[in-house]
N, CA, C and O atoms as CSV, one atom per row, in Angstrom:
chain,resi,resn,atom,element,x,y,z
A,1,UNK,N,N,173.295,17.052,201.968
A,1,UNK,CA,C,173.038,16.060,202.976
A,1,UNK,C,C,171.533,15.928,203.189
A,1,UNK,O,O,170.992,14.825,203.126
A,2,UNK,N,N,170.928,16.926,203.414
A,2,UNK,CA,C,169.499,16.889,203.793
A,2,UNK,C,C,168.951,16.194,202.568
A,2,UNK,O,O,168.284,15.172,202.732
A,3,UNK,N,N,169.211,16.733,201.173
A,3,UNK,CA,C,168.741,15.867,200.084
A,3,UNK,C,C,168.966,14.545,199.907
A,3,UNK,O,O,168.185,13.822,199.288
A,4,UNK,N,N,170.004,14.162,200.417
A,4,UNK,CA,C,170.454,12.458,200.619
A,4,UNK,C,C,169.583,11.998,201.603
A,4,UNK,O,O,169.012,10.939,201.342
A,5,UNK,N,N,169.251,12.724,203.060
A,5,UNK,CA,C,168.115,11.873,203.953
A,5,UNK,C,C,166.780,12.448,203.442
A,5,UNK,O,O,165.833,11.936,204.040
A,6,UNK,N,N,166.490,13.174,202.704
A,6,UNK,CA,C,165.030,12.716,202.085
A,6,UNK,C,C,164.794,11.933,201.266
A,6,UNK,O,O,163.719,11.355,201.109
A,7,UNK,N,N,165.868,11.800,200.574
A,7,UNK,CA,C,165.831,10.534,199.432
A,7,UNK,C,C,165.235,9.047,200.202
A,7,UNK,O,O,164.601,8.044,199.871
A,8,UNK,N,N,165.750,9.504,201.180
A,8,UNK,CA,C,166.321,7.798,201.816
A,8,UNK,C,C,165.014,7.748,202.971
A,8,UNK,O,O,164.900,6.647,203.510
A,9,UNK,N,N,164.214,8.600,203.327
A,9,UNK,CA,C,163.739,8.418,204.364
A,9,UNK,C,C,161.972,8.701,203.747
A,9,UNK,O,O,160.929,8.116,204.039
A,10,UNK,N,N,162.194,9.624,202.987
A,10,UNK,CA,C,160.882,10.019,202.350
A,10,UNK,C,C,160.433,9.398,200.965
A,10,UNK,O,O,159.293,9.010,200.712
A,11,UNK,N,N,161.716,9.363,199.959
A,11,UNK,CA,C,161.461,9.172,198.761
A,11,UNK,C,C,161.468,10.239,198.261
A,11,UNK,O,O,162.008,11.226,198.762
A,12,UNK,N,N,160.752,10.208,196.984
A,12,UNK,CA,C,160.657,11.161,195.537
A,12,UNK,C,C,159.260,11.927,196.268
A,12,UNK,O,O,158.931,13.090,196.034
A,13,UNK,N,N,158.544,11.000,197.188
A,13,UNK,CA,C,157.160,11.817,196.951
A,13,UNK,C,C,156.878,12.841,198.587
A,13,UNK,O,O,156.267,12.360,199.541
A,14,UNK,N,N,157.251,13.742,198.588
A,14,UNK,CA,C,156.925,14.104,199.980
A,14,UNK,C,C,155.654,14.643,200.680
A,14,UNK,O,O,155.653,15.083,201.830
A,15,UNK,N,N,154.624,14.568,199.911
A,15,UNK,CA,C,153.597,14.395,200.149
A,15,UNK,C,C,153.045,13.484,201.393
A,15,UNK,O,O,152.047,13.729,202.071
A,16,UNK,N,N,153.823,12.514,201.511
A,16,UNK,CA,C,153.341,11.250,202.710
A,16,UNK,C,C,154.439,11.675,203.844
A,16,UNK,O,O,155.477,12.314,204.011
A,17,UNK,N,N,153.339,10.756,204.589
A,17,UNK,CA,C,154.010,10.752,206.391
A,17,UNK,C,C,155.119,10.381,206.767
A,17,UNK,O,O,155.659,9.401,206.256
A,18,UNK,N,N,155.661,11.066,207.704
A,18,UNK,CA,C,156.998,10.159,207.465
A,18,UNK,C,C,156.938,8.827,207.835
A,18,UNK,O,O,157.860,8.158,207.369
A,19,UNK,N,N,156.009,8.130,208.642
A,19,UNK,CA,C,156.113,6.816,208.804
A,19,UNK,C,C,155.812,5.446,207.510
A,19,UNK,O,O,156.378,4.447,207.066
A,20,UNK,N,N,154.479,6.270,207.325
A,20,UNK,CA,C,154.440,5.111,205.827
A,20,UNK,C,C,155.673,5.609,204.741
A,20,UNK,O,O,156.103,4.842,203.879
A,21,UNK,N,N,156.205,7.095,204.925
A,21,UNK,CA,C,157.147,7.035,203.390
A,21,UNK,C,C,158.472,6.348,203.508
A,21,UNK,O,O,159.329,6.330,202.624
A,22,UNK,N,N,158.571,5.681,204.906
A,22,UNK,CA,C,159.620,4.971,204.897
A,22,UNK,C,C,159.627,3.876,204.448
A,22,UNK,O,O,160.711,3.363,204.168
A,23,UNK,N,N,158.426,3.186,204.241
A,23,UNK,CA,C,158.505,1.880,203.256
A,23,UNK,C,C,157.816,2.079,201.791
A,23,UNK,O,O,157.672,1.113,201.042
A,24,UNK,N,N,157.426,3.309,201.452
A,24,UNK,CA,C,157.380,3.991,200.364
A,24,UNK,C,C,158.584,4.287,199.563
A,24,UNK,O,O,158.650,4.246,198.334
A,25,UNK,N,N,159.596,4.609,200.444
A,25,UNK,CA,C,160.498,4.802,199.560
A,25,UNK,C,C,161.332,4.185,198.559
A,25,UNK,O,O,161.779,4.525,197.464
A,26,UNK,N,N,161.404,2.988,199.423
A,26,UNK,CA,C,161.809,1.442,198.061
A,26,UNK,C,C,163.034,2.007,197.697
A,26,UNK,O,O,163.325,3.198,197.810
A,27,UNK,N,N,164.087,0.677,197.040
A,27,UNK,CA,C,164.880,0.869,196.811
A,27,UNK,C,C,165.871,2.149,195.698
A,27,UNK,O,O,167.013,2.607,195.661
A,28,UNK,N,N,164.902,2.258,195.121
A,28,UNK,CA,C,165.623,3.434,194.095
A,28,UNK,C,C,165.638,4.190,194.849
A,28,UNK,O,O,166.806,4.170,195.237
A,29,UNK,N,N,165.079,4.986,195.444
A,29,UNK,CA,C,165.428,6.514,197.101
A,29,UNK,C,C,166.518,6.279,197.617
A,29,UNK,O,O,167.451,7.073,197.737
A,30,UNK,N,N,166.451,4.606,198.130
A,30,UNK,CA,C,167.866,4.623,198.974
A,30,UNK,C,C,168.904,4.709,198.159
A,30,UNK,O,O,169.952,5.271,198.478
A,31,UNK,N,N,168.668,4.087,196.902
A,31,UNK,CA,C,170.040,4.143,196.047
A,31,UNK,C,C,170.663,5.210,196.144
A,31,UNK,O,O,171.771,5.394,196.646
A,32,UNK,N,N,169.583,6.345,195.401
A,32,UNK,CA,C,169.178,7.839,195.363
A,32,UNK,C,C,170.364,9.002,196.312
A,32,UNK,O,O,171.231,9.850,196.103
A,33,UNK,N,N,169.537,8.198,197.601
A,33,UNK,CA,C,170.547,9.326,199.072
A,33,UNK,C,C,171.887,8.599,199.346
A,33,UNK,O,O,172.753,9.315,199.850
A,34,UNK,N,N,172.170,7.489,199.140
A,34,UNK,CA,C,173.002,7.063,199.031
A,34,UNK,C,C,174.218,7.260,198.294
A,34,UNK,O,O,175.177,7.409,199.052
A,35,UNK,N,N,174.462,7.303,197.262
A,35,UNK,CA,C,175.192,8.065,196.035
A,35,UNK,C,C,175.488,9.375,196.210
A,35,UNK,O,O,176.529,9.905,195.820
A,36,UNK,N,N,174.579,9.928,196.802
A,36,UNK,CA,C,174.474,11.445,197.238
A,36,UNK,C,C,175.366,11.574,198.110
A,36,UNK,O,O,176.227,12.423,197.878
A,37,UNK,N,N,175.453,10.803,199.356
A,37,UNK,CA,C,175.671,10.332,200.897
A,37,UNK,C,C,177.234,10.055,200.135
A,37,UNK,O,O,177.945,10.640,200.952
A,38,UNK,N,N,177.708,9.790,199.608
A,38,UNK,CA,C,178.993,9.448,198.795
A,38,UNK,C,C,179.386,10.637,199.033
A,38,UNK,O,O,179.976,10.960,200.064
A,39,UNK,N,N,179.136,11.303,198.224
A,39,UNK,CA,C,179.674,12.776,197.641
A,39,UNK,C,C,180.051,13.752,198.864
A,39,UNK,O,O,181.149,14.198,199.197
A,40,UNK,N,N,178.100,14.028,199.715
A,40,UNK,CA,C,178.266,14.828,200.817
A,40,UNK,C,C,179.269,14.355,201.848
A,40,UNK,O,O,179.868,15.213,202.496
A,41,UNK,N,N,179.471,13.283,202.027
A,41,UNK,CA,C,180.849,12.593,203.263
A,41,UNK,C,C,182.185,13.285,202.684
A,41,UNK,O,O,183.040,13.871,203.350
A,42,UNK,N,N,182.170,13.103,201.433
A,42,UNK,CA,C,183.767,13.477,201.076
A,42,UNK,C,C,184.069,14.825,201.525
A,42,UNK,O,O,184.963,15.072,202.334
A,43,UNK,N,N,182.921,16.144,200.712
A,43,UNK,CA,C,183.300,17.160,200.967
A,43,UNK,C,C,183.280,17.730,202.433
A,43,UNK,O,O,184.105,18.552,202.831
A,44,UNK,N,N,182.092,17.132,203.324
A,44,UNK,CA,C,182.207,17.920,204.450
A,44,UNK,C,C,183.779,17.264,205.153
A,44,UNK,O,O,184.391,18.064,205.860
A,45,UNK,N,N,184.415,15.834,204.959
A,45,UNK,CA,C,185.290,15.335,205.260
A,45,UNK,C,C,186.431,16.190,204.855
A,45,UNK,O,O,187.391,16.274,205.621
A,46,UNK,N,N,186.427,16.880,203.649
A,46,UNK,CA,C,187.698,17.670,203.015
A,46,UNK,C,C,187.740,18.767,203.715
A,46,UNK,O,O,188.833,19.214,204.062
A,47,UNK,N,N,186.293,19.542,204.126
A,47,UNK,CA,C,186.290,21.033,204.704
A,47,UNK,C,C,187.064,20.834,206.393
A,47,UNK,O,O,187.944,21.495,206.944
A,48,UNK,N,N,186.243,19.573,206.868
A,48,UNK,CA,C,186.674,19.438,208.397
A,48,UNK,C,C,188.285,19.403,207.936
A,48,UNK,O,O,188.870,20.359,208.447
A,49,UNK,N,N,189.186,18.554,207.096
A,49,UNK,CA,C,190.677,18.387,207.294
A,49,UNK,C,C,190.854,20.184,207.203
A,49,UNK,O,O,191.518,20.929,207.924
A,50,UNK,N,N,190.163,20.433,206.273
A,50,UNK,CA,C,190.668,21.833,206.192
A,50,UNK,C,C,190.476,22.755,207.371
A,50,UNK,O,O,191.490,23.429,207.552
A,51,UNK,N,N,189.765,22.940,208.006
A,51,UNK,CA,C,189.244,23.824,209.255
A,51,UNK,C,C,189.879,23.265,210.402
A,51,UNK,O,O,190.201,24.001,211.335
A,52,UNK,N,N,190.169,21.580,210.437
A,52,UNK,CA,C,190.820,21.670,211.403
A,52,UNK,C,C,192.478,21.518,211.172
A,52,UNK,O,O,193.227,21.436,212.146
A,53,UNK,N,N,192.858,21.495,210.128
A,53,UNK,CA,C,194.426,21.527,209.525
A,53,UNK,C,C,194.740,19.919,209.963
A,53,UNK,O,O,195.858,19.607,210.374
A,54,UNK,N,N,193.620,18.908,209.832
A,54,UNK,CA,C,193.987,17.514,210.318
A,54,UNK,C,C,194.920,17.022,208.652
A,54,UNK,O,O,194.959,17.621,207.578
A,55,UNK,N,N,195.455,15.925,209.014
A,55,UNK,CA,C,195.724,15.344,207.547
A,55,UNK,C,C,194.962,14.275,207.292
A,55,UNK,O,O,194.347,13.629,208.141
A,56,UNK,N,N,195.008,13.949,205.421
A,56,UNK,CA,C,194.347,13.305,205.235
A,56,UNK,C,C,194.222,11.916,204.831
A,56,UNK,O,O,193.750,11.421,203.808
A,57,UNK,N,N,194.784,11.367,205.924
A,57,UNK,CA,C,195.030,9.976,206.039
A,57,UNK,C,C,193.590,9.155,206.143
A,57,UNK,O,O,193.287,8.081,205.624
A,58,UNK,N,N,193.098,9.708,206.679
A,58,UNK,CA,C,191.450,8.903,207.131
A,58,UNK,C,C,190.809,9.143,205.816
A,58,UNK,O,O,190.437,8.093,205.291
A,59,UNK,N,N,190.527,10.414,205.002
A,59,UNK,CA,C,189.819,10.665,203.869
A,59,UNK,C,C,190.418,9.714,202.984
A,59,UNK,O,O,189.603,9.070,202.323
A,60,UNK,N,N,191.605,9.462,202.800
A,60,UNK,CA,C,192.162,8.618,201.777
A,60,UNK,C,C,191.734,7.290,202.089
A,60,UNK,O,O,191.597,6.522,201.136
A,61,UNK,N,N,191.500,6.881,203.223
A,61,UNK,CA,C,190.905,5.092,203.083
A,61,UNK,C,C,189.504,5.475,203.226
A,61,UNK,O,O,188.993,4.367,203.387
A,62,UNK,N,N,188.712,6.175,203.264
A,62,UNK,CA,C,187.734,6.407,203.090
A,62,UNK,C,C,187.400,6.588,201.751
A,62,UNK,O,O,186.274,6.313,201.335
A,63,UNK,N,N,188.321,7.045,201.016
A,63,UNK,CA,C,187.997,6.987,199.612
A,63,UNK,C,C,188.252,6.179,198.844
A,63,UNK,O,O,188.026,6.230,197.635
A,64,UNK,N,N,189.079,4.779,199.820
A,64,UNK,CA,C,189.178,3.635,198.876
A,64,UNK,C,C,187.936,3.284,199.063
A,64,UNK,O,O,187.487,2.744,198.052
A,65,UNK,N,N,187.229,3.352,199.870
A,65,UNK,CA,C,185.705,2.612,200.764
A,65,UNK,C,C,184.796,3.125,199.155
A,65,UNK,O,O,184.118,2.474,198.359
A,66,UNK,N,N,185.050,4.037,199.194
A,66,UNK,CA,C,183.919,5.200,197.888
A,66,UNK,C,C,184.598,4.679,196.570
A,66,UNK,O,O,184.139,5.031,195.483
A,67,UNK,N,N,185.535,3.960,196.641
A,67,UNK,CA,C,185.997,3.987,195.434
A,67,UNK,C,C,185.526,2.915,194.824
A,67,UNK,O,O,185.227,2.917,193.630
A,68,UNK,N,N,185.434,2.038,195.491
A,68,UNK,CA,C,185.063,0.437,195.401
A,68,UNK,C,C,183.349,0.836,194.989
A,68,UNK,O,O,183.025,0.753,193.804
A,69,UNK,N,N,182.448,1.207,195.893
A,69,UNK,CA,C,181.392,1.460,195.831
A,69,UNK,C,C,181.350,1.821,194.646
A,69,UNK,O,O,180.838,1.045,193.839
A,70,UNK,N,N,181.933,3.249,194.135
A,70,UNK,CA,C,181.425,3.644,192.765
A,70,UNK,C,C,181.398,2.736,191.657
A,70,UNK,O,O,180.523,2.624,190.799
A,71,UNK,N,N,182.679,1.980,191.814
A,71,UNK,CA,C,182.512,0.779,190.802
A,71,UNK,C,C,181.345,0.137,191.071
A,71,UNK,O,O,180.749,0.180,189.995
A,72,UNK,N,N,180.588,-0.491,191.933
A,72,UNK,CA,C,179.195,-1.153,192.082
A,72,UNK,C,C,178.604,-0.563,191.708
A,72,UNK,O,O,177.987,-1.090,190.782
A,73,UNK,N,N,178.124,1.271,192.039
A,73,UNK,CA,C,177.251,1.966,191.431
A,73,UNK,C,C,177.392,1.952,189.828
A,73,UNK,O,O,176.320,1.978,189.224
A,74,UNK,N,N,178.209,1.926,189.292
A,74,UNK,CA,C,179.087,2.028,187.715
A,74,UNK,C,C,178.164,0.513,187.201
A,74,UNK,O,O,177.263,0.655,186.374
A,75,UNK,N,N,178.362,-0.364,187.553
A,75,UNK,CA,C,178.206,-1.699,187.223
A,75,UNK,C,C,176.559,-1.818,186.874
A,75,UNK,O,O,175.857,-2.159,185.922
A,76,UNK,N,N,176.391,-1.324,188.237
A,76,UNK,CA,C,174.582,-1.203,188.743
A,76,UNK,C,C,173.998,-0.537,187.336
A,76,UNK,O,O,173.149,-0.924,186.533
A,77,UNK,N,N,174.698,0.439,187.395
A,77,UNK,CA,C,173.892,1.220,186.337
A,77,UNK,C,C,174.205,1.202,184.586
A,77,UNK,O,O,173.553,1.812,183.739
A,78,UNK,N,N,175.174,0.479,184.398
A,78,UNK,CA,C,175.219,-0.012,183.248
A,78,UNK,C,C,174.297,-1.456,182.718
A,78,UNK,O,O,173.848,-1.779,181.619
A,79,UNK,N,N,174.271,-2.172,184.201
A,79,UNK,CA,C,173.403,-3.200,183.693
A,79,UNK,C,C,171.768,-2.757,183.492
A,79,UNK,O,O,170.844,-3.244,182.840
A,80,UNK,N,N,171.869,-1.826,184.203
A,80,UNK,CA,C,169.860,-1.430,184.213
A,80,UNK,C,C,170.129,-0.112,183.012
A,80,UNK,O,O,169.076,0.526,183.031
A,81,UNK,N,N,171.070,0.528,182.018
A,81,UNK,CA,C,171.053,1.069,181.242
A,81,UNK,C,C,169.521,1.295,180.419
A,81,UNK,O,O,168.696,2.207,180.373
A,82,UNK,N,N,169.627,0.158,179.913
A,82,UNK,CA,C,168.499,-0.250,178.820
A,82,UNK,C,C,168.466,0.573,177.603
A,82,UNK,O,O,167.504,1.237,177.218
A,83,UNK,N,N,169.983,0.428,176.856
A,83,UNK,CA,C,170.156,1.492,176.139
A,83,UNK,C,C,169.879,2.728,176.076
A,83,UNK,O,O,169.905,3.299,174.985
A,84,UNK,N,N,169.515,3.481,177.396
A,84,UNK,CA,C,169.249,4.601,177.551
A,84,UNK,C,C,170.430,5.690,177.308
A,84,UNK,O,O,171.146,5.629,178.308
A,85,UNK,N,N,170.973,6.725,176.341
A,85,UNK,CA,C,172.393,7.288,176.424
A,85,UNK,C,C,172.430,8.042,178.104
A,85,UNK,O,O,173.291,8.094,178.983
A,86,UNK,N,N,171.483,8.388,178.016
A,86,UNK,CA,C,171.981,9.260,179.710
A,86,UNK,C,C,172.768,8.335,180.911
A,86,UNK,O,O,173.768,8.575,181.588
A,87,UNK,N,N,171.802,7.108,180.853
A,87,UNK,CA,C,172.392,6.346,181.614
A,87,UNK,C,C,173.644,5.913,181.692
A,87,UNK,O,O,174.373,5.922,182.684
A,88,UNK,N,N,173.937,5.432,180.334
A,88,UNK,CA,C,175.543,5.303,180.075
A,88,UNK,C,C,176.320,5.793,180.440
A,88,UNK,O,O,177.262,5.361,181.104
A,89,UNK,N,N,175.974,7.408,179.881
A,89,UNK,CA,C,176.958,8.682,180.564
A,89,UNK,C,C,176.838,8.436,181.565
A,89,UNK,O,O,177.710,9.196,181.986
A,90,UNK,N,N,176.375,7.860,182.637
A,90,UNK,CA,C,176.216,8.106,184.068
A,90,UNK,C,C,177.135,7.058,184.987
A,90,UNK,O,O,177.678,7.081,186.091
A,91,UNK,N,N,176.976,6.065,183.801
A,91,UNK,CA,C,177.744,4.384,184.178
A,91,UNK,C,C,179.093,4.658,184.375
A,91,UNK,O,O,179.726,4.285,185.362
A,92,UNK,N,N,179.654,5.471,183.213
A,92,UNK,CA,C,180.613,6.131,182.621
A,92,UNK,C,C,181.472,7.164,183.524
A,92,UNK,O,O,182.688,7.043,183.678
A,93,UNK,N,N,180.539,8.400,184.217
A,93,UNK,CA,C,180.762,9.232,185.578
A,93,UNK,C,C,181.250,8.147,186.687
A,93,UNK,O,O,182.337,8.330,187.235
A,94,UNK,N,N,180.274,6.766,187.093
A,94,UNK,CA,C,180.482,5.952,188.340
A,94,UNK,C,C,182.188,5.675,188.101
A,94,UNK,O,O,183.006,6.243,188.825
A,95,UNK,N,N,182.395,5.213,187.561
A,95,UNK,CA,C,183.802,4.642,186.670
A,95,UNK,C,C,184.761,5.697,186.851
A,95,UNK,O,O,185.695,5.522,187.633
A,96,UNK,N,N,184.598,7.088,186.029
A,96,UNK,CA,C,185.730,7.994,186.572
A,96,UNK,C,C,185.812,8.002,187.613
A,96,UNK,O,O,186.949,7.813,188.044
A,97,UNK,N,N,184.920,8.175,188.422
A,97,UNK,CA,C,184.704,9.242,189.863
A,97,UNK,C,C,185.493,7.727,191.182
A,97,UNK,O,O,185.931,7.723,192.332
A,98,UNK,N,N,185.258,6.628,190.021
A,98,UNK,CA,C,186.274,5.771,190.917
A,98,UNK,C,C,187.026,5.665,190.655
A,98,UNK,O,O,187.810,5.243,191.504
A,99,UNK,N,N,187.560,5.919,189.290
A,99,UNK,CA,C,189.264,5.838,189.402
A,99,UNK,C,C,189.828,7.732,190.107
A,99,UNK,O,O,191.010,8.044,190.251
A,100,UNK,N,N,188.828,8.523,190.371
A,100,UNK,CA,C,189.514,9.782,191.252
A,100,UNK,C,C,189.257,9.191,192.295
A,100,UNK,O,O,190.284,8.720,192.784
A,101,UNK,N,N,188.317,8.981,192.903
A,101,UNK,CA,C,188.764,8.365,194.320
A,101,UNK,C,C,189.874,7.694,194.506
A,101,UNK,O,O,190.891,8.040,195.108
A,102,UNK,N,N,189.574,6.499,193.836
A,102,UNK,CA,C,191.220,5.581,194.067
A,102,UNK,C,C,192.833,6.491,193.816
A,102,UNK,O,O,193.990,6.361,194.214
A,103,UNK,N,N,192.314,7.134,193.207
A,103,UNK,CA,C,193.699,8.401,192.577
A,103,UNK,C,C,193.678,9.093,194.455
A,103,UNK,O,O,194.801,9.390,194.862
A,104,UNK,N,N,192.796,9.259,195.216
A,104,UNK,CA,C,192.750,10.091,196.360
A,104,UNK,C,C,193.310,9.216,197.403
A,104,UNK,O,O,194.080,9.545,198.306
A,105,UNK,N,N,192.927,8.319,197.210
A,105,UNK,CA,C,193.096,7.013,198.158
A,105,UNK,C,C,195.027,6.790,197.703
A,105,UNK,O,O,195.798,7.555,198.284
A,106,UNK,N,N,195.290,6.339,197.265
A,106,UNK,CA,C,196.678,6.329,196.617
A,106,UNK,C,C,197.585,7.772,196.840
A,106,UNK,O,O,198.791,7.873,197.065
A,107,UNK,N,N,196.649,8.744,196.705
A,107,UNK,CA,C,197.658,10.086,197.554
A,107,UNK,C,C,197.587,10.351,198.575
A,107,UNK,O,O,198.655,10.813,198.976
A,108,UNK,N,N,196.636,10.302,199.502
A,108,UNK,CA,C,196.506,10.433,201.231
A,108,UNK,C,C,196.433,9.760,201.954
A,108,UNK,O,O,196.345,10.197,203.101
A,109,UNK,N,N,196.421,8.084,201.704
A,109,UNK,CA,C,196.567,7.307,202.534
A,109,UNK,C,C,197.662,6.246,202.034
A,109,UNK,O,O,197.954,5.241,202.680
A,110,UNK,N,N,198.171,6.561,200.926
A,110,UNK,CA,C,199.454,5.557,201.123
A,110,UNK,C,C,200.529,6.746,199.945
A,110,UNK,O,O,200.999,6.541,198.826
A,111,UNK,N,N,200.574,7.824,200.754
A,111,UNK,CA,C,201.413,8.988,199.958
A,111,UNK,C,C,201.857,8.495,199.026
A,111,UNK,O,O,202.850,7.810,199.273
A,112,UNK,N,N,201.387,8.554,197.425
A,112,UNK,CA,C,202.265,8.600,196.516
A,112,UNK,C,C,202.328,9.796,196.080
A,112,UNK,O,O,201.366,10.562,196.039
A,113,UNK,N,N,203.323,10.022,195.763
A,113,UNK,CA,C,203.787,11.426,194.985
A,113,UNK,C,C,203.075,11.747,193.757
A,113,UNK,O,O,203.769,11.771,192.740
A,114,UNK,N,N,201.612,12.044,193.619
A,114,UNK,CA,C,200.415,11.844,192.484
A,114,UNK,C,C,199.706,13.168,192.582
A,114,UNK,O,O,198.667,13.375,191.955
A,115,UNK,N,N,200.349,14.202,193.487
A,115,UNK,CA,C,198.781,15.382,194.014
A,115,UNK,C,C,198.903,16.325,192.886
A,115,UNK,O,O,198.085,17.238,192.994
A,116,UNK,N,N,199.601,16.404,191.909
A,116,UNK,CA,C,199.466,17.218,190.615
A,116,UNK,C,C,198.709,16.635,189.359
A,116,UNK,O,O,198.063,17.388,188.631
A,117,UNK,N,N,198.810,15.139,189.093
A,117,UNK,CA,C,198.460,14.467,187.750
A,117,UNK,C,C,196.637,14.217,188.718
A,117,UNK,O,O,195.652,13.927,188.040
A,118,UNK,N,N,196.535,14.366,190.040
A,118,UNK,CA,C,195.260,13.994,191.058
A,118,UNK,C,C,194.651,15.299,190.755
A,118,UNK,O,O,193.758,15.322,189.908
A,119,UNK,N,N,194.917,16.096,191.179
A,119,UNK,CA,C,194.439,17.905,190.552
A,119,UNK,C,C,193.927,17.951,189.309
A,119,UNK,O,O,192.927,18.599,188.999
A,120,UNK,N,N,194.671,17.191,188.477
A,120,UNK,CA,C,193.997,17.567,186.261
A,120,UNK,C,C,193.224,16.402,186.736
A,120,UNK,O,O,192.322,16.658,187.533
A,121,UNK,N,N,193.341,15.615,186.519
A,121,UNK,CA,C,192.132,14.240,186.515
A,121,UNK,C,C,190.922,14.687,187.571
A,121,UNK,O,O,189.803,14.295,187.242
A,122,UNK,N,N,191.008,15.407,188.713
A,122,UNK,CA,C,190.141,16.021,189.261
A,122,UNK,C,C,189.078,16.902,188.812
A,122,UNK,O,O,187.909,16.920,189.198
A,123,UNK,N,N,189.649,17.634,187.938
A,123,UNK,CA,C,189.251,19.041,187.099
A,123,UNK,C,C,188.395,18.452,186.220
A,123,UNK,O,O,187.206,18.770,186.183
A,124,UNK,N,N,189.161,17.129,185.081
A,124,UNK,CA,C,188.907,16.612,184.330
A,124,UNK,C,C,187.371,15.810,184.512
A,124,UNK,O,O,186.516,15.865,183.629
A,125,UNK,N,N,187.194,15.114,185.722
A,125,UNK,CA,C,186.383,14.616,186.037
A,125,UNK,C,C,184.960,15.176,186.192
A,125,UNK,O,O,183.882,14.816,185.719
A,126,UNK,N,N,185.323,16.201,187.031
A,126,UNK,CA,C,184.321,17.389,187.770
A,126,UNK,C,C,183.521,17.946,186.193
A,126,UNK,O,O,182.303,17.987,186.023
A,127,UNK,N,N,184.310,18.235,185.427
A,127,UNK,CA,C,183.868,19.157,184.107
A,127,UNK,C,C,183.237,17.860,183.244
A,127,UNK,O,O,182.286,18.059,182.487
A,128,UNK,N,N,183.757,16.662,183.382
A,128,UNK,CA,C,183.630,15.907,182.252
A,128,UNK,C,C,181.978,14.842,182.812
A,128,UNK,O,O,181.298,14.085,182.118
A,129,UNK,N,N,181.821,15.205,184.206
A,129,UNK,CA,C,181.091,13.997,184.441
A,129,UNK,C,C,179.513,15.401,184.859
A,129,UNK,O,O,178.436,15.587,184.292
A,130,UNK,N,N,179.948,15.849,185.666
A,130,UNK,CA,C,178.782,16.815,186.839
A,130,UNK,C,C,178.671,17.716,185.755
A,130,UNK,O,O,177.909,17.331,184.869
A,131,UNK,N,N,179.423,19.214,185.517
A,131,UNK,CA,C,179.023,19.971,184.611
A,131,UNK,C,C,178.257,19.844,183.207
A,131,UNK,O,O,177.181,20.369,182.918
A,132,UNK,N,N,179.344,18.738,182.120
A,132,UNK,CA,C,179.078,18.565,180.749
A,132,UNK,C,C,177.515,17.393,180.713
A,132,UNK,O,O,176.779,17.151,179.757
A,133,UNK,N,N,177.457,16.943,181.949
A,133,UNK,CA,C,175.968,16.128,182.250
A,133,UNK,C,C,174.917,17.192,182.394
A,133,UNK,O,O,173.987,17.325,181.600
A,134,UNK,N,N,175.101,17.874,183.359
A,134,UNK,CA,C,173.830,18.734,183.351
A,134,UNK,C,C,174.087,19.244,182.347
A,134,UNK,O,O,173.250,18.788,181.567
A,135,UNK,N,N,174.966,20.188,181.602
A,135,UNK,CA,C,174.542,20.786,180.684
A,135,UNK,C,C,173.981,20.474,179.261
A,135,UNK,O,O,173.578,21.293,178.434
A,136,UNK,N,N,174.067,18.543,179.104
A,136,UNK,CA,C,173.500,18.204,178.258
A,136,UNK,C,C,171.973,17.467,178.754
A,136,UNK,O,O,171.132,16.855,178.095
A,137,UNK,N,N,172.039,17.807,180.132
A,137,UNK,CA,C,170.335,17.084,180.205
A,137,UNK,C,C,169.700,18.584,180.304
A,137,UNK,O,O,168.492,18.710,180.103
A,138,UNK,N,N,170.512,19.736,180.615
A,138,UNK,CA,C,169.373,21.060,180.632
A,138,UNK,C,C,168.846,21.359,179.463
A,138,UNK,O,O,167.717,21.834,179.341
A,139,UNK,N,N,169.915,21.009,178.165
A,139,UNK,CA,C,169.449,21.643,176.871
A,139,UNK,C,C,168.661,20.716,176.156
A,139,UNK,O,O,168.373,20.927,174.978
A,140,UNK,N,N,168.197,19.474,176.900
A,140,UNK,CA,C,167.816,18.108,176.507
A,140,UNK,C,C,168.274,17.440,175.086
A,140,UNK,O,O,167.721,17.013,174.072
A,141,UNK,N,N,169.605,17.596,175.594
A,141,UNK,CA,C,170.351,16.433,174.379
A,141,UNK,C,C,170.299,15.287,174.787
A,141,UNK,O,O,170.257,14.382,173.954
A,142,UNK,N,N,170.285,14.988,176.188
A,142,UNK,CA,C,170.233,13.877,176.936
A,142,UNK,C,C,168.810,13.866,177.966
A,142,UNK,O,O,168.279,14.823,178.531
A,143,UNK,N,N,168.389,12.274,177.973
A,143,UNK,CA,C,167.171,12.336,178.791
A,143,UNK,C,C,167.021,11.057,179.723
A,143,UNK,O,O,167.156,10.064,179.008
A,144,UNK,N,N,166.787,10.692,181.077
A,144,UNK,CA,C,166.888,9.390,181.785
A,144,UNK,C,C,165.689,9.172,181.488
A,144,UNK,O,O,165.172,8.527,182.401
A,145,UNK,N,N,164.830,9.429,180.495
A,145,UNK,CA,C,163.200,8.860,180.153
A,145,UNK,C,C,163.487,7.806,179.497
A,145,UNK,O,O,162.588,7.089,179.058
């Protein structure tokens, strides 16, 4: 979370004040904490159902809300690609991570009987998009340069 409001409030450069880095930050930051701001809502949203034993009726239309979005983010970033492969992979992540949302959205807010085939596509996602990404931009097989 805190990394999503520096994105968004400071930018990349934190060197500056906070008053001028708020119009320093320009649109790629907000994109930046934003996307982020995706992610951090879900989980602290999953821990609260969990801590407070609420159900998850609200997370599920909330994740149609995220689901839709990711497709824009997906779109966004395939068109500004510029044949870059990282990017792709990334276009590629927006796209899964919305059809798991919508897979979430479809099990907690309009119960379908899906929370097992939602679990592997979960797994699937997590390993296939977050893990197998970093681990090909750490060993620099992949580069957003």
């Amino acid at each position: 979370m805190a990394i999503a409001v520096t994105y968004i409030v400071v930018g990349n450069n934190s060197a500056n004040s906070p008053l001028p880095a708020v119009a320093a930050a320009g649109n790629t930051s907000i994109r930046a904490g934003g996307a982020v701001l995706l992610f951090a809502f879900t989980y602290l949203w999953v821990a609260y159902n969990q801590y407070a034993n609420a159900g998850g009726r609200g997370l599920g239309w909330y994740s149609a809300f995220v689901a839709v979005t990711a497709i824009v983010f997906g779109v966004y970033t395939a068109q500004n690609a510029n044949g870059n492969t990282a990017s792709w992979w990334l276009a590629v992540d927006w796209f899964a991570w919305a059809v798991l949302w919508g897979m979430f959205f479809a099990l907690l807010a309009l119960d379908l009987p899906i929370a097992r085939i939602t679990g592997w596509v979960a797994i699937i996602v997590g390993v296939g998009t977050s893990w197998a990404l970093a681990i090909a931009l750490l060993w620099d097989k992949l580069s957003f340069v």
